[in-house]
C-alpha positions in Angstrom: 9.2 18.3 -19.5 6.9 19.1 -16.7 6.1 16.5 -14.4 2.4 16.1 -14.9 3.1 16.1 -18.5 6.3 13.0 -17.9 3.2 11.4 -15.8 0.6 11.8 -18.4 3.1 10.3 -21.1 3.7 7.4 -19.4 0.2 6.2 -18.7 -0.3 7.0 -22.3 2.1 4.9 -23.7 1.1 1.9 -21.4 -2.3 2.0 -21.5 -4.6 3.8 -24.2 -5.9 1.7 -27.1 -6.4 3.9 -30.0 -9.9 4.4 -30.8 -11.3 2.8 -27.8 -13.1 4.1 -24.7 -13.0 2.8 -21.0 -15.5 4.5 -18.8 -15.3 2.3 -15.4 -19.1 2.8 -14.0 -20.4 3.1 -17.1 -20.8 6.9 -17.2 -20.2 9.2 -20.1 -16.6 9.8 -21.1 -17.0 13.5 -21.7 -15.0 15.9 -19.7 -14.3 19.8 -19.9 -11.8 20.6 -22.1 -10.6 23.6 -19.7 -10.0 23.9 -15.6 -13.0 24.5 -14.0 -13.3 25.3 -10.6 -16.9 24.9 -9.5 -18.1 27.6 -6.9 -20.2 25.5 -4.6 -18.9 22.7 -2.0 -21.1 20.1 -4.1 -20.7 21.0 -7.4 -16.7 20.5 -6.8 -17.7 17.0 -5.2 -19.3 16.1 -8.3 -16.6 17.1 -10.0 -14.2 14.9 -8.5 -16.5 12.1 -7.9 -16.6 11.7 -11.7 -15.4 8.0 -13.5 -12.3 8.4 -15.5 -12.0 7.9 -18.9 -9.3 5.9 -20.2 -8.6 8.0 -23.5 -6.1 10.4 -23.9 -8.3 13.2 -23.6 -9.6 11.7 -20.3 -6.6 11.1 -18.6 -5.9 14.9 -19.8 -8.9 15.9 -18.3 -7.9 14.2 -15.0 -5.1 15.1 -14.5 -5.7 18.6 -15.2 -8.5 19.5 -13.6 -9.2 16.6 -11.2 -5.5 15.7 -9.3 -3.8 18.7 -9.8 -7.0 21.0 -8.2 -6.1 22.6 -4.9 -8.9 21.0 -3.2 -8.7 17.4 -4.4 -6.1 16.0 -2.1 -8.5 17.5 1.1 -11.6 17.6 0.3 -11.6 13.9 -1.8 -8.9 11.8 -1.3 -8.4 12.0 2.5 -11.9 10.1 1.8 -11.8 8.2 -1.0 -9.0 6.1 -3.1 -11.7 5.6 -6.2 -9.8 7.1 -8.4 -6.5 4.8 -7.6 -8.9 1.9 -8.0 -10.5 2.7 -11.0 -6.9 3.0 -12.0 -5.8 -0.1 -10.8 -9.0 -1.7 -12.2 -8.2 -0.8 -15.3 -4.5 -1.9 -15.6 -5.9 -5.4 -14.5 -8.5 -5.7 -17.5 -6.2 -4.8 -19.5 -3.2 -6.5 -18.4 -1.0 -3.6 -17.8 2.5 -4.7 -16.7 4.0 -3.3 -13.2 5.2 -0.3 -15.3 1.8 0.9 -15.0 1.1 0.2 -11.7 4.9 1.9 -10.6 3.6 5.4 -12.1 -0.1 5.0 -11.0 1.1 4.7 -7.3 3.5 7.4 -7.6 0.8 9.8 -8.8 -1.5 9.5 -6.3 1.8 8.9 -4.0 2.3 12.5 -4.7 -1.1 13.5 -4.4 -1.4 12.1 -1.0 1.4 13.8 0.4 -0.9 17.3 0.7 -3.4 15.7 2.9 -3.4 16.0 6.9 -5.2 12.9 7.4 -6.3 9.9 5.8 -9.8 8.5 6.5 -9.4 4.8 7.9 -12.2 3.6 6.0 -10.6 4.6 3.1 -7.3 2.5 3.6 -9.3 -0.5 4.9 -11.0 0.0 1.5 -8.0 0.1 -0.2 -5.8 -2.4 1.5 -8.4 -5.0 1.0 -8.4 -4.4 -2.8 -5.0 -4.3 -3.3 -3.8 -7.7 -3.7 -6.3 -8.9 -6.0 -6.0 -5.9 -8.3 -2.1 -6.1 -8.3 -2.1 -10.0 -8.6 -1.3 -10.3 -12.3 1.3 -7.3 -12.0 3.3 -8.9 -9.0 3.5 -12.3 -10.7 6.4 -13.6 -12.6 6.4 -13.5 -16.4 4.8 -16.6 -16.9 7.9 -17.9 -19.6 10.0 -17.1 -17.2 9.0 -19.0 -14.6 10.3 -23.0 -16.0 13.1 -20.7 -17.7 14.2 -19.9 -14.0 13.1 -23.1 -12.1 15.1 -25.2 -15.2 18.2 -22.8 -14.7 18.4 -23.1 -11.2 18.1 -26.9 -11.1 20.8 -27.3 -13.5 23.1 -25.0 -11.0 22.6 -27.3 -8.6 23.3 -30.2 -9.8 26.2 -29.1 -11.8 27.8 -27.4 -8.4 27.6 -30.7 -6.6 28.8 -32.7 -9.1 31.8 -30.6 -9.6 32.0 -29.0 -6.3 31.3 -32.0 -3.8 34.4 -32.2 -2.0 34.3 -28.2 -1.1 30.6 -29.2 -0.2 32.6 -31.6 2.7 35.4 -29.3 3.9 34.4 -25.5 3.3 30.3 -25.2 3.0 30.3 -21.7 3.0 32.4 -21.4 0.3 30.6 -24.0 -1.5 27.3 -21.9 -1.2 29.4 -18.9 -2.5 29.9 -21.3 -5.7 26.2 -22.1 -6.2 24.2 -18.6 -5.6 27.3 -17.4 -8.6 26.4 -20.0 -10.3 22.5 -19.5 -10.3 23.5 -15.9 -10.7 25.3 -16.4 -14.4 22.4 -18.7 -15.3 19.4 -16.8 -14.8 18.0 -15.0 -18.0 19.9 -11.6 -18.5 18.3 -10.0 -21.5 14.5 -10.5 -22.4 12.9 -10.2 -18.7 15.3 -8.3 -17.3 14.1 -4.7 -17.3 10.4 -6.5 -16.4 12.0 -7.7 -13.3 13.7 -4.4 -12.5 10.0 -3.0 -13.0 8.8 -5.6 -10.7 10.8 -4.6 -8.0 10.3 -1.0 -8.6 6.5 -1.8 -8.2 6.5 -3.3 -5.4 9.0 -0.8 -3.7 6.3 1.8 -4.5 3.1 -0.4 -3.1 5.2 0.0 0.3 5.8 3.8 -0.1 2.4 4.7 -0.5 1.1 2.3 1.9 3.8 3.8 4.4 2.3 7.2 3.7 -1.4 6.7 3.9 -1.1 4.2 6.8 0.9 7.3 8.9 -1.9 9.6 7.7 -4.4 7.2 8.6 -7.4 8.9 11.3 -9.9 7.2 13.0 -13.2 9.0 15.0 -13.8 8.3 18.4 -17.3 7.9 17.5 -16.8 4.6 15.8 -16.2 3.7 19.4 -15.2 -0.7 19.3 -15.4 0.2 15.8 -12.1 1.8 15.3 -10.2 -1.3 16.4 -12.1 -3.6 14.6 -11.2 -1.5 11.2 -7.0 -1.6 12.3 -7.2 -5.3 12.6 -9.1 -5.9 9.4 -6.1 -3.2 7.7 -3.4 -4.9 9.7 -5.3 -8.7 8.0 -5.5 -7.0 4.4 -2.1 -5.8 4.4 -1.0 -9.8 5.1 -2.3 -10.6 2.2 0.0 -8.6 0.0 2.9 -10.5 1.8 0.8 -13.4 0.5 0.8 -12.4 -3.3 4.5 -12.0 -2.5 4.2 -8.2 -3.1 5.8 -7.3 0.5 8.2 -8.9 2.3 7.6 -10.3 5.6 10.5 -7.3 6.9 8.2 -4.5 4.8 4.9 -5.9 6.5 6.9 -5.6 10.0 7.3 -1.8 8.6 3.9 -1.5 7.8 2.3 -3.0 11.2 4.5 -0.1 13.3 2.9 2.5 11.1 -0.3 1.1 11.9 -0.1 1.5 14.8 2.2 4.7 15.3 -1.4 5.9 14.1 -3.7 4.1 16.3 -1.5 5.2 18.9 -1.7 8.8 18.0 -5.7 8.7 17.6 -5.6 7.3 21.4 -3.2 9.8 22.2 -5.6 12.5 20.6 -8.9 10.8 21.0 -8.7 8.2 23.2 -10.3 9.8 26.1 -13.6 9.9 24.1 -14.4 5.9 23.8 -16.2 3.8 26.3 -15.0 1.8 28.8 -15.9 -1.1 26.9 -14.0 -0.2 23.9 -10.8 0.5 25.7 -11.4 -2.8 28.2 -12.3 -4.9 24.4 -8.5 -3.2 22.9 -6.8 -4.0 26.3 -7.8 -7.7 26.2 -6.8 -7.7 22.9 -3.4 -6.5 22.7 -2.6 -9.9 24.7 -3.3 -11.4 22.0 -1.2 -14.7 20.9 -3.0 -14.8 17.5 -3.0 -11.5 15.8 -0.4 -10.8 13.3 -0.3 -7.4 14.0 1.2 -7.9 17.1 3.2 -11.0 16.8 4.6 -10.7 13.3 8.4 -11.5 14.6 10.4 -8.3 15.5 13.3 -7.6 13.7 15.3 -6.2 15.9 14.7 -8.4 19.2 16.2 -5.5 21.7 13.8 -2.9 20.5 9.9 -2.0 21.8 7.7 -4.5 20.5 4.6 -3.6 18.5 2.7 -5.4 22.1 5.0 -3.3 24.0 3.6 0.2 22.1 0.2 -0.3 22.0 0.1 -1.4 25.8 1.9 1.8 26.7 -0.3 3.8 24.7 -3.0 2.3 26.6 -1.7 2.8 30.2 -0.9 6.3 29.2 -4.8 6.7 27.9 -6.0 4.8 31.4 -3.8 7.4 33.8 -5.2 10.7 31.7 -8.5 9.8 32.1 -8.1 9.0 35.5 -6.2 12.4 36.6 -9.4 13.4 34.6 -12.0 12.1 36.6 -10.2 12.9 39.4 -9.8 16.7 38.6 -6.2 17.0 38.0 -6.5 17.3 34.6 -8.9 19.2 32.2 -11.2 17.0 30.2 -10.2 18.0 26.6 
């Protein structure tokens, strides 16, 4: 089975409602029946701009003619993660489990992978909808939850009761006794595969997020602008360590690819903002409250996050300085 059509079944199965029609936006649900490929820059932005509809049909349609065209990954979603939301929106009325959300994100995970460049609005965008839209999915089944707390508890107690004098002359090997003993009591059967999918989820919100985030592109013409919008990324993306979506290690990940990409854009771009801009980015990469750059390291002998975004910056200062004194070309 090709894998569009392994995709397509998937969402399928977890998602359509016989009978029934979601058309996020409200717009009509009808769609071509065959590729089209539109002979005119806007008609093919129409095209893509279209709301999806959640029937089988739909989804066809979409991932037909809409995903799979040559021009959608440039021309649209370097720009634009609708789609992915309407998606994601979608899964949460519906209450999709993290099944769902696994092979949504691997779609456009794959999708994303023939861009160049991702448009920094478009991540700040999407970062700052993220946690809410995959609230519900991250959560524990909510049976589960006493279920585990009770098991747990019990381990406990029953570990110190019989295990107390180990807890008094060997405490590591009394801990060894209790996590086996949580182990052997947490549910096995019913949730099990849910938690696997959990996991799977949430390993696949940090793949994407790792790939869009070293795609990410700023313009030099948004000036102050362009470091206000990798703070506000680098504040949305806390949030999903929050919801408990991320670890605090995988936000750590995410924060370096940040700003590998800010880096690069000052690297690339730098020379075109204002004195201001760079002076306002300077101050602020002494900063003792933003996470970004004093989320703990976790590796204490490597460059800090500080560290690389200071160096990128005296690197920026001494080109345009050769610049303006003639040693170097103004690019």
């Amino acid at each position: 089975m090709k894998r569009a059509s392994i995709i397509l079944h998937a969402l399928i199965i977890c998602i359509l409602i016989p009978y029934k029609v979601y058309s996020i936006g409200g717009a009509s649900s009808r769609r071509p029946e065959s590729s089209v490929y539109c002979s005119t820059e806007e008609d093919l932005l129409q095209q893509f701009c279209g709301p999806i509809s959640f029937t089988q049909k739909g989804l066809c349609h979409f991932l037909r003619d809409i995903i799979s065209h040559r021009a959608y990954a440039q021309e649209y979603l370097s720009y634009s993660f609708t789609h992915l939301i309407q998606f994601l929106e979608y899964g949460l009325k519906t209450n999709q489990k993290s099944l769902f959300i696994e092979s949504t994100l691997r779609l456009f995970l794959n999708a994303l992978k023939a861009t160049d460049s991702v448009s920094c609005y478009a991540v700040m965008d999407i970062t700052h909808q993220l946690p809410s839209l995959l609230k519900n999915s991250s959560a524990l089944p909510p049976l589960l939850i006493p279920l585990v707390h009770e098991n747990i508890k019990s381990a406990l107690y029953e570990t110190f009761i019989d295990k107390f004098q180990l807890f008094k002359t060997d405490i590591d090997h009394f801990f060894e006794e209790v996590t086996l003993n949580i182990t052997r009591t947490l549910p096995q059967h019913t949730h099990q595969e849910e938690l696997l999918n959990r996991e799977k989820m949430c390993q696949m919100v940090v793949r994407f997020l790792e790939t869009a985030l070293l795609k990410t592109m700023w313009s030099a013409h948004d000036q102050e602008k362009a470091w206000d919008i990798t703070k506000k990324i680098s504040h949305n993306l806390s949030f999903l360590m929050d919801e408990g979506i991320i670890t605090k290690d995988e936000l750590d990940d995410l924060y370096k690819s940040l700003l590998e990409s800010f880096c690069r854009f000052l690297k690339l771009s730098g020379s075109s903002l204002s004195d201001y801009a760079l002076e306002n980015i300077q101050r602020e990469s002494h900063s003792t409250t933003l996470l970004l750059l004093c989320l703990e390291e976790q590796e204490e002998h490597l460059q800090t996050k500080r560290e690389r975004l200071q160096e990128a910056l005296m690197h920026l200062k001494a080109r345009q300085l050769a610049e303006r004194k003639g040693f170097l070309l103004n690019s």
